[in-house]
C-alpha positions in Angstrom: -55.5 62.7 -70.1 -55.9 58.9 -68.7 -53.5 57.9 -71.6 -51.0 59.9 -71.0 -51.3 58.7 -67.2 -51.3 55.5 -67.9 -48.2 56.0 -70.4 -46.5 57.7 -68.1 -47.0 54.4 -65.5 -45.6 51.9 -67.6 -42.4 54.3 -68.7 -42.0 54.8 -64.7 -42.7 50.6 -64.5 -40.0 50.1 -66.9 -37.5 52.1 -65.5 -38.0 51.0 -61.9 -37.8 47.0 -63.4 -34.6 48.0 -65.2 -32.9 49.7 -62.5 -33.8 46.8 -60.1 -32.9 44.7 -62.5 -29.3 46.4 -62.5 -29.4 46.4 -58.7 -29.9 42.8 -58.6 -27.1 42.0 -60.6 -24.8 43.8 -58.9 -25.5 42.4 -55.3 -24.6 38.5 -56.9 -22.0 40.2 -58.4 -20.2 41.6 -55.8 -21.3 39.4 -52.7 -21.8 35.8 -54.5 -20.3 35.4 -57.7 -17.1 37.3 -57.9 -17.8 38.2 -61.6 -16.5 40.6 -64.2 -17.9 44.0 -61.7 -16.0 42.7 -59.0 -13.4 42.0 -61.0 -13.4 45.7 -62.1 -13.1 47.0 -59.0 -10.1 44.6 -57.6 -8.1 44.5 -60.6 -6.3 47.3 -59.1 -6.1 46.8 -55.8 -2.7 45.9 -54.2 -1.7 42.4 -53.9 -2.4 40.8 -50.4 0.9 39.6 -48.7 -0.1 36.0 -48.6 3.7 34.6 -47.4 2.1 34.0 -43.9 -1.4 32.6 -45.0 -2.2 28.9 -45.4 -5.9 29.3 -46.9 -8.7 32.7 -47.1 -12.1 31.2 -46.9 -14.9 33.7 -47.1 -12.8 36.7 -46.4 -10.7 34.9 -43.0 -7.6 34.5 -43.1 -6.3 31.1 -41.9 -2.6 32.2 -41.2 0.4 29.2 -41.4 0.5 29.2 -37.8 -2.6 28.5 -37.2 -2.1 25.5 -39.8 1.0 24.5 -37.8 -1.0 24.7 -34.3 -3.2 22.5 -36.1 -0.9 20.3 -36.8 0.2 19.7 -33.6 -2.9 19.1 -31.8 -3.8 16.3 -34.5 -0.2 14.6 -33.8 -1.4 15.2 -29.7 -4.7 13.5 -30.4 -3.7 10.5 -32.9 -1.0 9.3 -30.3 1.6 10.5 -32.2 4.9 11.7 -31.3 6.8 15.4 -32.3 9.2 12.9 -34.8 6.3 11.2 -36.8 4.6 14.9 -37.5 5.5 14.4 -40.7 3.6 11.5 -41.3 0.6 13.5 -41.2 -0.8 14.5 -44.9 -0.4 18.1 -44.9 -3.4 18.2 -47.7 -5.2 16.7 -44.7 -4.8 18.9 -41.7 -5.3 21.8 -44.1 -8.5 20.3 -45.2 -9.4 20.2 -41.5 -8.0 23.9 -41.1 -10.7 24.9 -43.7 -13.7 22.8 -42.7 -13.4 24.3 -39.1 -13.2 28.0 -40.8 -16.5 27.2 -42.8 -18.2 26.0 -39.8 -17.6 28.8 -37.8 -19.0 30.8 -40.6 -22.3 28.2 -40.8 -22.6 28.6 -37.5 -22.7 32.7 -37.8 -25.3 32.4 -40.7 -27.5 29.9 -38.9 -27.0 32.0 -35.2 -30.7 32.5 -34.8 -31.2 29.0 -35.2 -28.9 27.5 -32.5 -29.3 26.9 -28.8 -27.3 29.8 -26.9 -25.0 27.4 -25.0 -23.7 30.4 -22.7 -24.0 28.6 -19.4 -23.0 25.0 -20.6 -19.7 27.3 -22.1 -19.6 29.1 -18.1 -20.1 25.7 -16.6 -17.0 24.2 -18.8 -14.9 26.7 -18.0 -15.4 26.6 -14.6 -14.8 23.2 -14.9 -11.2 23.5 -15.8 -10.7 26.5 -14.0 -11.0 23.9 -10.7 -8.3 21.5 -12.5 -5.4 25.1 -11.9 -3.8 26.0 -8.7 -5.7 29.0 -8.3 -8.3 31.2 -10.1 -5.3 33.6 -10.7 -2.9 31.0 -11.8 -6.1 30.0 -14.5 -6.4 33.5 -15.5 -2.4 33.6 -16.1 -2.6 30.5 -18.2 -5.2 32.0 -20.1 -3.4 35.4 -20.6 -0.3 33.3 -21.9 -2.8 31.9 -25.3 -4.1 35.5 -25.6 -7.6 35.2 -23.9 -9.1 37.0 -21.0 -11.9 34.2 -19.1 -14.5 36.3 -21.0 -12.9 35.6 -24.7 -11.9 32.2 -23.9 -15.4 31.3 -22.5 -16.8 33.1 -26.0 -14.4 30.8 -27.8 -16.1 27.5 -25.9 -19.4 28.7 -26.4 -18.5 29.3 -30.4 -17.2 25.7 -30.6 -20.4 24.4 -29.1 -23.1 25.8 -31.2 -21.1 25.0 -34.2 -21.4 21.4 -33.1 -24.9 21.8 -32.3 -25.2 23.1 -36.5 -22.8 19.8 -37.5 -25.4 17.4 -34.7 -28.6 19.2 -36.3 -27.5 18.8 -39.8 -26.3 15.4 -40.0 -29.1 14.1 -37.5 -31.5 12.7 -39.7 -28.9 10.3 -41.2 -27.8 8.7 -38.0 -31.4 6.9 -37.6 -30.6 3.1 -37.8 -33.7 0.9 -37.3 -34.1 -2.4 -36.1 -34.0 -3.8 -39.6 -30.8 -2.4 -40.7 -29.5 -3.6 -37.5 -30.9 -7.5 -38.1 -29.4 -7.2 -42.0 -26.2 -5.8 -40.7 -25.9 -8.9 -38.0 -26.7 -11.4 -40.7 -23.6 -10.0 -42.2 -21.1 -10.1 -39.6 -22.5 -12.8 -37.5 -19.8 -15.1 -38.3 -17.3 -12.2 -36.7 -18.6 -12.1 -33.8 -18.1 -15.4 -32.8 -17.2 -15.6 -28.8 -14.2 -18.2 -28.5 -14.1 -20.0 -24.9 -13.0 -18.5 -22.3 -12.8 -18.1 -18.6 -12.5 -15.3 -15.9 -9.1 -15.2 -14.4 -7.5 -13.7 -11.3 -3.7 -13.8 -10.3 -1.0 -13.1 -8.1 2.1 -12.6 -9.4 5.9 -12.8 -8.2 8.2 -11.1 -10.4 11.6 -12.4 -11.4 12.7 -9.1 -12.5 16.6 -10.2 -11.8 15.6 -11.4 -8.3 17.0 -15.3 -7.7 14.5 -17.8 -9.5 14.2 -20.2 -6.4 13.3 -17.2 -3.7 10.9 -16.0 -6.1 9.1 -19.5 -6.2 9.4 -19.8 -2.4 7.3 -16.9 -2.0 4.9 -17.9 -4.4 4.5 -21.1 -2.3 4.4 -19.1 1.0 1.0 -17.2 -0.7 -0.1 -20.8 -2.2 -0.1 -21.8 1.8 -1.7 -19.0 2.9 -4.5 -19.4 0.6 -5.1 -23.0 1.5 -5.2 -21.9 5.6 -8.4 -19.9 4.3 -6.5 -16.6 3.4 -9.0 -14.6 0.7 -7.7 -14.8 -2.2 -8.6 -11.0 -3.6 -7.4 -9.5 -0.3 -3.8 -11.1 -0.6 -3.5 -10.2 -4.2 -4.0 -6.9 -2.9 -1.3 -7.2 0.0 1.4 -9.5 -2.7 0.8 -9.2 -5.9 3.5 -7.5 -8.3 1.1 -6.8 -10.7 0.8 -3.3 -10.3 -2.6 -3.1 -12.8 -4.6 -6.1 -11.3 -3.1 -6.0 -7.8 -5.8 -3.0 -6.8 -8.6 -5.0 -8.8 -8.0 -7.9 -6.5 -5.8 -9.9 -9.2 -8.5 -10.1 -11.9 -7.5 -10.3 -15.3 -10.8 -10.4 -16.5 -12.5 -12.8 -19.4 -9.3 -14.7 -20.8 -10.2 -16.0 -24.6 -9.1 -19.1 -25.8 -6.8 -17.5 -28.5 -3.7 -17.6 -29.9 -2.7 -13.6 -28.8 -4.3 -14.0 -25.5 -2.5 -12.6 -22.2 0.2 -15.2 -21.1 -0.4 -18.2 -23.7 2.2 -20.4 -21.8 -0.3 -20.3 -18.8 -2.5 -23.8 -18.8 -5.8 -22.4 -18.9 -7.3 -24.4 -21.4 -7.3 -28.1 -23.5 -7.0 -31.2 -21.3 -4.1 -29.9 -19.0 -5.9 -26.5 -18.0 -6.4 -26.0 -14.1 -9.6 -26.5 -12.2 -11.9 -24.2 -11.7 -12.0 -22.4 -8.3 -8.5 -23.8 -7.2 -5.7 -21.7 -6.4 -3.0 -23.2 -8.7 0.7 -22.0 -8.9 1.9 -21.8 -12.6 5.5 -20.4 -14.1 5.3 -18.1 -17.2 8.6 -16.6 -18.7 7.7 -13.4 -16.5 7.7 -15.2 -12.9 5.4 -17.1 -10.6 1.4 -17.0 -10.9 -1.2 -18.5 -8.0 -3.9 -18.2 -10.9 -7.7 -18.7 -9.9 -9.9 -18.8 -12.5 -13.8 -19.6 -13.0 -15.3 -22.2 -15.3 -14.4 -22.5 -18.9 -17.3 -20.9 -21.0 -17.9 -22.6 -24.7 -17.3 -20.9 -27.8 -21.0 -19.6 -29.0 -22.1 -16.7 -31.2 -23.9 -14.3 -29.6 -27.7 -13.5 -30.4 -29.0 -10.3 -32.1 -30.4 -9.5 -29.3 -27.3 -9.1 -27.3 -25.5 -7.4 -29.6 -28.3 -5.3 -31.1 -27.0 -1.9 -29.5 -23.2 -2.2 -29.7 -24.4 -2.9 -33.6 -26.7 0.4 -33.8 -24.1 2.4 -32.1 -21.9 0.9 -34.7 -23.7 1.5 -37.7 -24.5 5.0 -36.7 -20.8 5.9 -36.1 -20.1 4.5 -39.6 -23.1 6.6 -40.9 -22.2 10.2 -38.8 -18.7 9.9 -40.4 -20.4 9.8 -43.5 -22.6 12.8 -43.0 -20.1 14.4 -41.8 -17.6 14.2 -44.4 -20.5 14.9 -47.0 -21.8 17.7 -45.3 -18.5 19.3 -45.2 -17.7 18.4 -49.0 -21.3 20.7 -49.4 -19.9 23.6 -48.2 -16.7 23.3 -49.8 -17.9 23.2 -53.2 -20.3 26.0 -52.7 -17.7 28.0 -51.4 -15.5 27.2 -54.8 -18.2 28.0 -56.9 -18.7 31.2 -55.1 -14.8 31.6 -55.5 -14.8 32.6 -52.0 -11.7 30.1 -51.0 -7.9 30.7 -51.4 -5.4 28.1 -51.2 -1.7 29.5 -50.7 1.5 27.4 -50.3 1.7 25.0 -46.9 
């Protein structure tokens, strides 16, 4: 009796391993590998209409519109103009079309993982809701991109928990320590050699068509006024033609000792360059000057220690655009091996 028990065990055992077995198979079949079962069962499926799709990537499809809206925001944010769209790689934006798609599917996988981010997303819409006329005329603006303030502020809050998964998983190879920092500035020190240079402040009289003897007459008239005691930061203010410096008091700022430095014609340094803290009236092709302008500063190279933190931020950029790019090249050859991305005509 207990053999035919225990016979009867291992004949259930072998069926329950074979039919898990079978089970098994079919799951990577049909969810991960896209193999010959799969295959099977879409071989007779009908053809999806792919004219209007630039890429599927895990089931979503990224239509050409969205490419082309893509497009156009890149052009927006690399300066570029409508005309020079074209000088955009295609292969490029679409590449960017895709990597966003995966992240938002990372970010779906990993959502127990990530901060909620719900009332920095309420707190940014707001935000821009206080930029519009009114809440309604917000609303309206919304309504126009196809978003009610509830599926826009979903949208924000998406977007930020997806860069909370990209932060999270290239953190740990943003760390830059002192001693790549030090071997980094033995390499570039040469670089970052400061020329001389000064601090300068202005005011400026246009010729702008105006007649060339008026315009120096009035350049003389605020020479004289400075030398009865007038402040020289509150006149540039009243006079100057400068519209940038004029508000900043006339200052220029550090002027280098270089050959593309602002106004080169302007006698600032060498053995004709104007005293320091001396109102001085100079001509440059543009008009009249009354420059003012501090000491002359030597040429030095700065120390590690002053630049050690424009360096790390540096290095760390370099080193997050690495990650990045890596990270993303992850998923998109797991994806390919998963067959689980589409490309279609762009």
């Amino acid at each position: 009796m207990t053999r035919v028990r225990l016979s009867s065990l291992r004949i259930f055992a072998l069926k329950l391993g074979i039919f898990s077995t079978v089970l098994l198979y079919l799951a990577i079949d049909l969810w991960f590998w896209h193999g010959p079962v799969w295959s099977y069962i879409h071989s007779g499926a009908a053809e999806k209409d792919t004219s209007k799709l630039a890429a599927t990537v895990y089931g979503e499809d990224l239509s050409k519109e969205q490419f082309s809206r893509l497009r156009r925001e890149m052009v927006w944010q690399r300066g570029l103009d409508g005309e020079e769209e074209g000088a955009l790689d295609p292969d490029t934006c679409l590449m960017e079309l895709i990597n966003r798609s995966m992240l938002r599917i990372a970010t779906r996988y990993n959502d127990k993982n990530l901060p909620l981010c719900r009332e920095e997303a309420e707190a940014e819409v707001a935000g821009l809701a206080s930029r519009a006329d009114s809440d309604e005329a917000f609303d309206a603006q919304l309504r126009s991109q196809g978003y009610t303030r509830e599926s826009f502020t979903d949208m924000v809050q998406a977007r930020m928990r997806s860069r909370a998964l990209l932060e999270r998983a290239v953190a740990e190879h943003c760390d830059v320590s002192d001693e790549a920092v030090a071997l980094h500035y033995e390499l570039v020190r040469d670089s970052l050699r400061i020329p001389e240079r000064r601090m300068l402040h202005h005011i400026f009289f246009a010729f702008d068509g105006k007649d060339a003897a008026d315009v120096q007459a009035r350049a003389e008239e605020a020479l004289r006024a400075l030398e009865a005691g007038a402040d020289f930061e509150s006149l540039a203010r009243e006079r100057s033609e400068d519209e940038r410096s004029a508000p900043q008091g006339g200052a220029l700022g550090m002027i280098p000792n270089c050959p593309e430095r602002l106004l080169p014609e302007l006698p600032l340094f060498g053995a004709e360059a104007i005293p320091a803290g001396k109102p001085t009236p100079a001509q440059s092709r543009w008009g009249w000057h009354i420059l003012l302008a501090g000491p002359v500063e030597a040429a030095r190279t700065p120390t590690l220690e002053e630049c050690r933190e424009s360096l790390r931020s540096a290095i760390r950029s370099a080193q997050r655009e690495i990650a990045v790019g890596r990270y993303f090249d992850t998923l998109f050859d797991e994806a390919l091996q998963k067959k689980r991305i589409r490309i279609y005509a762009h």
